[in-house]
N, CA, C and O atoms as a GROMACS GRO file, in nm:
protein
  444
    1UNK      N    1  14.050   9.211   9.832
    1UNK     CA    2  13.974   9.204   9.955
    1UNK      C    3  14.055   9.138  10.066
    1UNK      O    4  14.008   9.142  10.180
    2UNK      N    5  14.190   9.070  10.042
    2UNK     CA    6  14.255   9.005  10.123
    2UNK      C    7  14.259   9.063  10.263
    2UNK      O    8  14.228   8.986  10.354
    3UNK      N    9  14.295   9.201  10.297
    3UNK     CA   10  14.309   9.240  10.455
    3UNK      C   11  14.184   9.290  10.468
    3UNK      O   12  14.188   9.330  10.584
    4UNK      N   13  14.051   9.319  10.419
    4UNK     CA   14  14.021   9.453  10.416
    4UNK      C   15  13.912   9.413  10.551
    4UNK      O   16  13.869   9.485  10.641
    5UNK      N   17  13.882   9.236  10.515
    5UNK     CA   18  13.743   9.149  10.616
    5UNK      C   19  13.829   9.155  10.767
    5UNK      O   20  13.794   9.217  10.867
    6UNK      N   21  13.958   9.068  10.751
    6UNK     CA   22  14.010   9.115  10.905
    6UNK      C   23  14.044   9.222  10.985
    6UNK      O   24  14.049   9.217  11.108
    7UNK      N   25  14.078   9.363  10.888
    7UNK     CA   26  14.105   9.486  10.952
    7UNK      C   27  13.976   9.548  10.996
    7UNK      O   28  13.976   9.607  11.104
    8UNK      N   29  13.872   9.543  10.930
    8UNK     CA   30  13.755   9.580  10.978
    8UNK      C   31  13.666   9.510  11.127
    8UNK      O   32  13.593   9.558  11.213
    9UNK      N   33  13.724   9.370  11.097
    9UNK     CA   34  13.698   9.286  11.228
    9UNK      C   35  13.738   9.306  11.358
    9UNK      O   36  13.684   9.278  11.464
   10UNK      N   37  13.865   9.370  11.327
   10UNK     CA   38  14.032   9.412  11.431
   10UNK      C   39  13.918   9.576  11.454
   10UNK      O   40  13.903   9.641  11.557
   11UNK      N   41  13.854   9.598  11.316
   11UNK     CA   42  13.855   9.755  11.385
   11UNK      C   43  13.691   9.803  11.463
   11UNK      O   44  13.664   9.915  11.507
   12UNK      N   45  13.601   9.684  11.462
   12UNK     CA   46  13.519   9.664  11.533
   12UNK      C   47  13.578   9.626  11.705
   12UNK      O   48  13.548   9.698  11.800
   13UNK      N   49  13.639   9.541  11.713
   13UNK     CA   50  13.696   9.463  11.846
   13UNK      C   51  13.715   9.602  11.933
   13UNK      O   52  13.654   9.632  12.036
   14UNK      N   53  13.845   9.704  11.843
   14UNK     CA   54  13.881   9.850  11.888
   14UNK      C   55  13.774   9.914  11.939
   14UNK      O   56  13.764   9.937  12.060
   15UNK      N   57  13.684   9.949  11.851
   15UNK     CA   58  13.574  10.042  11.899
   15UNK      C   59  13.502   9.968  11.979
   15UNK      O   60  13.468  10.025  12.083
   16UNK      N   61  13.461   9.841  11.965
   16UNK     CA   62  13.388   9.760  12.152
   16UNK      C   63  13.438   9.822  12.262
   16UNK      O   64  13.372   9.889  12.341
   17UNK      N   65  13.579   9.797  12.267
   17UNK     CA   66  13.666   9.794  12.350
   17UNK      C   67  13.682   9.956  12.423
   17UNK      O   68  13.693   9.981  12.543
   18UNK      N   69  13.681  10.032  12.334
   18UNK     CA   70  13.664  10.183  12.332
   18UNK      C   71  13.576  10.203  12.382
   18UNK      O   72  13.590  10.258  12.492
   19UNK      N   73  13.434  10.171  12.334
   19UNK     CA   74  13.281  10.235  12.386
   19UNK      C   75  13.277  10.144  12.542
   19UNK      O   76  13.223  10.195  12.641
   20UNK      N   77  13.335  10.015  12.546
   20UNK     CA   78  13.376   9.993  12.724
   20UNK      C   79  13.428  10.094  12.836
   20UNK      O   80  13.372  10.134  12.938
   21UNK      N   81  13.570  10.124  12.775
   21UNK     CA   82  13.636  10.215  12.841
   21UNK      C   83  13.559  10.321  12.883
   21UNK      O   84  13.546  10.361  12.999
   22UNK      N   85  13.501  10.370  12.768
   22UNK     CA   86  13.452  10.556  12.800
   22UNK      C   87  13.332  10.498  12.867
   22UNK      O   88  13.295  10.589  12.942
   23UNK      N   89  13.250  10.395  12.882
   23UNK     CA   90  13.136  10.385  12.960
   23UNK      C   91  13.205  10.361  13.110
   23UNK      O   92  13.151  10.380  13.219
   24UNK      N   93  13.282  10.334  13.094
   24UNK     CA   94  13.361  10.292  13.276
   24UNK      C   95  13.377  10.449  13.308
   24UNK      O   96  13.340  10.509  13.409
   25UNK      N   97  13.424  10.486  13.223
   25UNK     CA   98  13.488  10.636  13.261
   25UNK      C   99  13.360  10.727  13.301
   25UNK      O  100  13.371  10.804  13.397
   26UNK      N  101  13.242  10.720  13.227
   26UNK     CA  102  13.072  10.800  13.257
   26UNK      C  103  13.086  10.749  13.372
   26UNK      O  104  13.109  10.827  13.464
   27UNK      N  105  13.080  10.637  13.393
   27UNK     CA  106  13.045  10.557  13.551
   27UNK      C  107  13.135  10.605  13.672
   27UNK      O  108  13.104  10.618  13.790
   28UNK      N  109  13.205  10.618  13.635
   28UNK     CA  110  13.332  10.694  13.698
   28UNK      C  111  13.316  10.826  13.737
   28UNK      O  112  13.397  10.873  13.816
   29UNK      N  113  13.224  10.894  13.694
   29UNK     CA  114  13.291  11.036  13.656
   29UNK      C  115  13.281  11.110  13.837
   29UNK      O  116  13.357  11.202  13.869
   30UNK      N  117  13.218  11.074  13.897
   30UNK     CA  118  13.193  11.110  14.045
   30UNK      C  119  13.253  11.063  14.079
   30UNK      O  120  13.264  11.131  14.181
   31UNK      N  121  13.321  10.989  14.091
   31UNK     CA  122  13.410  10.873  14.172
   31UNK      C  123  13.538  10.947  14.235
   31UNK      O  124  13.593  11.026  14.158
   32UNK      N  125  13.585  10.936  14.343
   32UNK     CA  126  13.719  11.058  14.399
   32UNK      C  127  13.847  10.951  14.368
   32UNK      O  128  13.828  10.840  14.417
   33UNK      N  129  13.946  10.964  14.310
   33UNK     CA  130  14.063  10.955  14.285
   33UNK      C  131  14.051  10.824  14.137
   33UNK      O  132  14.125  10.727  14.120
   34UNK      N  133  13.947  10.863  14.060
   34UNK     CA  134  13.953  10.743  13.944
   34UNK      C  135  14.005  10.816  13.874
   34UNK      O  136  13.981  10.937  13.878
   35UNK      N  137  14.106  10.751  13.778
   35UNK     CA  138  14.197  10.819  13.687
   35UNK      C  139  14.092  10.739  13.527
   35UNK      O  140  14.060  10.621  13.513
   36UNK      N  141  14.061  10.870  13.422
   36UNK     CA  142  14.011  10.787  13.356
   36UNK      C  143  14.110  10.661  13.222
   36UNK      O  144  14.229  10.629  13.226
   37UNK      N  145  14.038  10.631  13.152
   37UNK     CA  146  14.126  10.547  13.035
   37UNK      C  147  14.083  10.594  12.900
   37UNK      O  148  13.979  10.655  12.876
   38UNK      N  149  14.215  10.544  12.779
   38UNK     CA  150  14.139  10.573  12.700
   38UNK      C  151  14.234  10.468  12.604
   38UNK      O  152  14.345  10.422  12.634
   39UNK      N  153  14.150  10.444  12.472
   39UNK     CA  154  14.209  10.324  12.370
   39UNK      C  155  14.246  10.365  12.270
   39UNK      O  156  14.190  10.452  12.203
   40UNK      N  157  14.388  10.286  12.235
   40UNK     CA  158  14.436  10.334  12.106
   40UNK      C  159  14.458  10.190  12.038
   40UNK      O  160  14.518  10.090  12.076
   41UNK      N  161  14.379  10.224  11.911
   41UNK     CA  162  14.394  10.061  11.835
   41UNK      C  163  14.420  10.082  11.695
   41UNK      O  164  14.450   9.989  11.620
   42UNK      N  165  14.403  10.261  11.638
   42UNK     CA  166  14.464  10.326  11.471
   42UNK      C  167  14.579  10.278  11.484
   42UNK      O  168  14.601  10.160  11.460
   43UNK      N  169  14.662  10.353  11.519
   43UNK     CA  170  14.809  10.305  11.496
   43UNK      C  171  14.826  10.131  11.483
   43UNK      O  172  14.871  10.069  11.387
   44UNK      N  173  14.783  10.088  11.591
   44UNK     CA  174  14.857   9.966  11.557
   44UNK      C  175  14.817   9.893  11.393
   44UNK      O  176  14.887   9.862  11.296
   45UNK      N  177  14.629   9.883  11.431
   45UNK     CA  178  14.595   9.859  11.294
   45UNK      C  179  14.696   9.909  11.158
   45UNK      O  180  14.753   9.824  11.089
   46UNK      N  181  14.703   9.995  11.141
   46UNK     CA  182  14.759  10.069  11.034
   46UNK      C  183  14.900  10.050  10.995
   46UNK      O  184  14.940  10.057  10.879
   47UNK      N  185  15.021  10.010  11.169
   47UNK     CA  186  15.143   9.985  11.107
   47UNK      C  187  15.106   9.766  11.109
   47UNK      O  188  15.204   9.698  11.077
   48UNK      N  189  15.001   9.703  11.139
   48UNK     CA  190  14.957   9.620  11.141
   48UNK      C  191  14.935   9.612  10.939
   48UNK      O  192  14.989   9.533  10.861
   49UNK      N  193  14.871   9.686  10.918
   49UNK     CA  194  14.843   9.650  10.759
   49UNK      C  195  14.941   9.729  10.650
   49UNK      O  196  14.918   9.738  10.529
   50UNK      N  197  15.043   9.779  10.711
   50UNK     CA  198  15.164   9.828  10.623
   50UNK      C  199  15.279   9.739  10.638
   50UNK      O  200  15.332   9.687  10.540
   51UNK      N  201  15.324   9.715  10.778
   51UNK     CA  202  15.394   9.573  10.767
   51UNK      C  203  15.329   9.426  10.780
   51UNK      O  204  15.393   9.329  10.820
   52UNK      N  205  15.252   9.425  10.759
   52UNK     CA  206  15.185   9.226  10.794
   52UNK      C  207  15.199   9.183  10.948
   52UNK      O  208  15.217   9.063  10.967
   53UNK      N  209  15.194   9.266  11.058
   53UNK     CA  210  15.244   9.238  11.172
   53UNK      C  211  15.114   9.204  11.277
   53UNK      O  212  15.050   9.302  11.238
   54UNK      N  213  15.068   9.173  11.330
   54UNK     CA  214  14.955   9.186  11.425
   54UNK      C  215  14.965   9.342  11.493
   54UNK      O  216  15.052   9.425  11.518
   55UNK      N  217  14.760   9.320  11.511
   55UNK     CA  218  14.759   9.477  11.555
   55UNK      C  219  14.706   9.434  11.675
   55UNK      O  220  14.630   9.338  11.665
   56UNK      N  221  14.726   9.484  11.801
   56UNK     CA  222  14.668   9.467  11.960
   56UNK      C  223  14.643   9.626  12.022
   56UNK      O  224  14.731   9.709  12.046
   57UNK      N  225  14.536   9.638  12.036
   57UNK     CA  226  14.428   9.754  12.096
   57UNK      C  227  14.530   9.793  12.233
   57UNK      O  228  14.599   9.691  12.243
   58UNK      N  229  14.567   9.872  12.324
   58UNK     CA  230  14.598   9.937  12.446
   58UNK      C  231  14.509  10.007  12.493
   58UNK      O  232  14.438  10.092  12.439
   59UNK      N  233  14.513   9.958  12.630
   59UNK     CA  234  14.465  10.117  12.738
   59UNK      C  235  14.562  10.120  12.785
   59UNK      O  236  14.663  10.053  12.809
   60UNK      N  237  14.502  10.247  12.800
   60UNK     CA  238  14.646  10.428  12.885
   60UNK      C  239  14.533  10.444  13.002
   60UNK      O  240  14.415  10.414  12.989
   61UNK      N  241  14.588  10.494  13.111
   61UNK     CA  242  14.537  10.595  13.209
   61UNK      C  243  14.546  10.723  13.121
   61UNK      O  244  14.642  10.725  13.044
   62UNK      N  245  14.461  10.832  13.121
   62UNK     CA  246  14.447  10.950  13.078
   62UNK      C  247  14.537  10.995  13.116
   62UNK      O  248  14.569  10.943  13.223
   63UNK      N  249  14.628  11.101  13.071
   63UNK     CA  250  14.721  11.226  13.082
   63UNK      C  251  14.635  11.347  13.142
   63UNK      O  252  14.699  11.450  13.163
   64UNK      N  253  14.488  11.349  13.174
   64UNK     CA  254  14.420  11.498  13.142
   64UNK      C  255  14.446  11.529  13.311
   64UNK      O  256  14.488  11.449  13.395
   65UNK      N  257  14.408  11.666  13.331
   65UNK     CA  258  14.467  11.705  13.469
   65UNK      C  259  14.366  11.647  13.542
   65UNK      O  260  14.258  11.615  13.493
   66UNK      N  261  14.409  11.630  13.694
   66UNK     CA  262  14.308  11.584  13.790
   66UNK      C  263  14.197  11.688  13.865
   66UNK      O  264  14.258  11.793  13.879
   67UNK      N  265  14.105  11.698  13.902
   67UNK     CA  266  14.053  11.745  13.968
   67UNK      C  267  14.091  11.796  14.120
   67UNK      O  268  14.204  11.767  14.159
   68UNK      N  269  14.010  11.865  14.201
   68UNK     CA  270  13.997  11.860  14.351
   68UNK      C  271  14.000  11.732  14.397
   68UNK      O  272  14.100  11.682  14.448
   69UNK      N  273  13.882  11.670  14.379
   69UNK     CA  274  13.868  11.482  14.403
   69UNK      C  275  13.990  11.446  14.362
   69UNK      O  276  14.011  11.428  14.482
   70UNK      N  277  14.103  11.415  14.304
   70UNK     CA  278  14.174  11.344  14.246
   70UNK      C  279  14.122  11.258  14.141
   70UNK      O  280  14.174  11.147  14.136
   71UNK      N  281  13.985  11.298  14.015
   71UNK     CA  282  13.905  11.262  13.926
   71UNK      C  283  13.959  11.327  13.815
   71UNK      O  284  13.957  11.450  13.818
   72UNK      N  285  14.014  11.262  13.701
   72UNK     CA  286  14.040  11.358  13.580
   72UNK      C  287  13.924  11.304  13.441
   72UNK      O  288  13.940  11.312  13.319
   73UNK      N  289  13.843  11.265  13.497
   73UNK     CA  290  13.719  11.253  13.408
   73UNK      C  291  13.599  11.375  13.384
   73UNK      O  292  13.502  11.419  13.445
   74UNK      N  293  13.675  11.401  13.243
   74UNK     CA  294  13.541  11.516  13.205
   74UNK      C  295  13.430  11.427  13.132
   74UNK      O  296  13.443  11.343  13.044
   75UNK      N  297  13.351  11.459  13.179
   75UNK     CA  298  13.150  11.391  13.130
   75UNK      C  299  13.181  11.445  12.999
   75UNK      O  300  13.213  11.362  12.913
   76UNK      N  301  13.178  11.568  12.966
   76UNK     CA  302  13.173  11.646  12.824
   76UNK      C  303  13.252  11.584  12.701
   76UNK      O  304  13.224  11.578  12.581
   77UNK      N  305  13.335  11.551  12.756
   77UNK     CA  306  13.440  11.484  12.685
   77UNK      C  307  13.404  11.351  12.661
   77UNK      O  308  13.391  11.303  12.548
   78UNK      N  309  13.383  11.276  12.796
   78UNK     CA  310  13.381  11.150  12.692
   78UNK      C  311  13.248  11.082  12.657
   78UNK      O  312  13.236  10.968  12.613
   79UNK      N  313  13.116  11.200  12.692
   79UNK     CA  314  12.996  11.174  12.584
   79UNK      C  315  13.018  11.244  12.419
   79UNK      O  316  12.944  11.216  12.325
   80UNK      N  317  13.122  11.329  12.413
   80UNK     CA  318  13.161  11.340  12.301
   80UNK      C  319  13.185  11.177  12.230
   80UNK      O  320  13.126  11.099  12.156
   81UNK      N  321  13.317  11.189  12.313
   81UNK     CA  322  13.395  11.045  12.235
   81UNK      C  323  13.304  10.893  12.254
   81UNK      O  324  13.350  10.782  12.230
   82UNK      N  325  13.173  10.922  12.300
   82UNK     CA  326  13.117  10.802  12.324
   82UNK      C  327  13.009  10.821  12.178
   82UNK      O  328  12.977  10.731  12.100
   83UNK      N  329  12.984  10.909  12.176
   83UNK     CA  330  12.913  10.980  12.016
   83UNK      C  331  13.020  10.917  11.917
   83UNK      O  332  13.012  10.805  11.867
   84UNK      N  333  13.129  11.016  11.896
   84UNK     CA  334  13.196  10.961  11.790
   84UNK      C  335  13.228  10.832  11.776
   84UNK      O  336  13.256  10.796  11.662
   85UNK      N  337  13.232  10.755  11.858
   85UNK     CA  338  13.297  10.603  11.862
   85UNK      C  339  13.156  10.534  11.820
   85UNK      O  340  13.167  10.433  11.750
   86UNK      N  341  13.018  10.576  11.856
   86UNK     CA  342  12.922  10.514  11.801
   86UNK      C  343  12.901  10.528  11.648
   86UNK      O  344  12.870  10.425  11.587
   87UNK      N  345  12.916  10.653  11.574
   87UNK     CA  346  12.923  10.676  11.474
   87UNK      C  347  13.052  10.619  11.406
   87UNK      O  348  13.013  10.579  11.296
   88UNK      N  349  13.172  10.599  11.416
   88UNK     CA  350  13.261  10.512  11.370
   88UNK      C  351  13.213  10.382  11.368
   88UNK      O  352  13.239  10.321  11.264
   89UNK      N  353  13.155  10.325  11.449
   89UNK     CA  354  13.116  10.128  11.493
   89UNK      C  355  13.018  10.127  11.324
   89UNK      O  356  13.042  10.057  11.225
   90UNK      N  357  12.894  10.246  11.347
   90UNK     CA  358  12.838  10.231  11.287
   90UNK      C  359  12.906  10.175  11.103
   90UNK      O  360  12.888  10.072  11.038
   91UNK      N  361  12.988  10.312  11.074
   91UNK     CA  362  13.036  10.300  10.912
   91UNK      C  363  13.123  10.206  10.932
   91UNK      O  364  13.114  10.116  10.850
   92UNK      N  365  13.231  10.189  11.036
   92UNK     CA  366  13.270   9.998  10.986
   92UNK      C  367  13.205   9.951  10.971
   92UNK      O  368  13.196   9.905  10.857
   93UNK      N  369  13.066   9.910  11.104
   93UNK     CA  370  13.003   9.777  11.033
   93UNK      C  371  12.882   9.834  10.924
   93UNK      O  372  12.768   9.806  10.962
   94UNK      N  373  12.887   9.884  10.837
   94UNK     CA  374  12.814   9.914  10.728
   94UNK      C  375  12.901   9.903  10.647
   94UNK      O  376  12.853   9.861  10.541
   95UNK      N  377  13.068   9.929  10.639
   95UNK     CA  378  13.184   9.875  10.591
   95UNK      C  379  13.196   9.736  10.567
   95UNK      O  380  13.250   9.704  10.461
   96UNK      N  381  13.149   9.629  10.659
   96UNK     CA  382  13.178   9.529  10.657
   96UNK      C  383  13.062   9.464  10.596
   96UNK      O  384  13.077   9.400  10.491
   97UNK      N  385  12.937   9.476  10.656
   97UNK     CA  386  12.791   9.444  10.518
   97UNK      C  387  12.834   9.449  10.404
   97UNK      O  388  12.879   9.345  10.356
   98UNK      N  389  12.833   9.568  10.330
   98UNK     CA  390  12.917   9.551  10.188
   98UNK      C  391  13.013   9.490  10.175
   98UNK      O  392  13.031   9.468  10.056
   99UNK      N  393  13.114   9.435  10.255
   99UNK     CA  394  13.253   9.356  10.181
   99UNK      C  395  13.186   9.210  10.156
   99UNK      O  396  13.213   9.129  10.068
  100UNK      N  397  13.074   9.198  10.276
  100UNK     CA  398  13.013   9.009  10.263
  100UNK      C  399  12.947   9.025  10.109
  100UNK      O  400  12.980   8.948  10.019
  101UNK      N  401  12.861   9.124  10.092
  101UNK     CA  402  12.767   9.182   9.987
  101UNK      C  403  12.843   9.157   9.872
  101UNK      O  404  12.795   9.098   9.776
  102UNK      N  405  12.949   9.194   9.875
  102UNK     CA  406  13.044   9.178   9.742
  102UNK      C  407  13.156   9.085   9.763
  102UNK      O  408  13.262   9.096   9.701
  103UNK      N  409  13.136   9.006   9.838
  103UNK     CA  410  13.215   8.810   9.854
  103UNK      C  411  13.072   8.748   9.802
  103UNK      O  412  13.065   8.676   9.703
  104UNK      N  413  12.993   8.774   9.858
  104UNK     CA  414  12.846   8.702   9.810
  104UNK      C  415  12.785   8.690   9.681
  104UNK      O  416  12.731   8.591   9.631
  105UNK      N  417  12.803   8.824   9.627
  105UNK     CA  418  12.795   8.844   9.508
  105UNK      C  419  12.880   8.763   9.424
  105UNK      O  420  12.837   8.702   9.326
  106UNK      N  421  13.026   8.763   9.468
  106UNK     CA  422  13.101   8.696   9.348
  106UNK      C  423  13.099   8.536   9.338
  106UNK      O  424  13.138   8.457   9.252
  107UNK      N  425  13.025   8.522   9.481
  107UNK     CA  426  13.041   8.379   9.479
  107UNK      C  427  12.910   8.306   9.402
  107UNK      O  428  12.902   8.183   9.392
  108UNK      N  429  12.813   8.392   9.353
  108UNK     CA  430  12.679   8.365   9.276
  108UNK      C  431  12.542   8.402   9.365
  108UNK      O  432  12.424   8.382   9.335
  109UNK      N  433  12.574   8.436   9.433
  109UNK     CA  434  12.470   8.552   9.521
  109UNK      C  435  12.423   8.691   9.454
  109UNK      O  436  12.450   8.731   9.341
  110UNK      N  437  12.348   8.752   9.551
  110UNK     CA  438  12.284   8.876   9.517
  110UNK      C  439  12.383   8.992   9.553
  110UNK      O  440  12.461   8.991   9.648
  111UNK      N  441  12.366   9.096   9.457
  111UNK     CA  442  12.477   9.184   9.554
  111UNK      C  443  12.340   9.273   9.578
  111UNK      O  444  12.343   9.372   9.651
   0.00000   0.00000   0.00000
């Protein structure tokens, strides 16, 4: 269980941080010359728990093309990714219930 309570912790922080962004970006989406953002926190996590290194979340300005407005925020898109990022938050932290569930357990608790 050694990494498994902090990577899940690291991978909650990510998806906060994520479902921020893409809500700036909804808020955004009318807005004339807002460039949107977006978060990348897999990679680090991952070369974070293959070498022992710290993992730190980034925002990017989007790459996607701009509009007329100078707006490269598609709505479609990031109520997609505001869906999926809710459904990810969710199975980490249902990920992380069970890891206490089974520290609790071993410690003479209920599982």
């Amino acid at each position: 269980m050694g990494n498994t309570i902090p990577a899940l912790q690291f991978a909650l922080e990510g998806l906060t941080l994520q479902q921020q962004v893409i809500s700036n970006n909804v808020a955004n989406a009318s807005t004339p010359g807002f460039l949107a953002s977006n978060v990348s926190f897999e990679s680090s996590l991952a070369n974070a728990l293959a070498g022992g290194g710290q993992a730190t979340p980034s925002v990017a300005t989007s790459n996607a093309p701009v509009g007329l407005n100078g707006n490269n925020v598609s709505l479609s898109t990031e109520l997609v990714a505001l869906e999926k990022n809710a459904m990810a938050y969710q199975a980490v932290s249902n990920q992380l219930t069970t890891q206490f569930q089974i520290l609790s357990g071993s410690m003479g608790g209920q599982f």
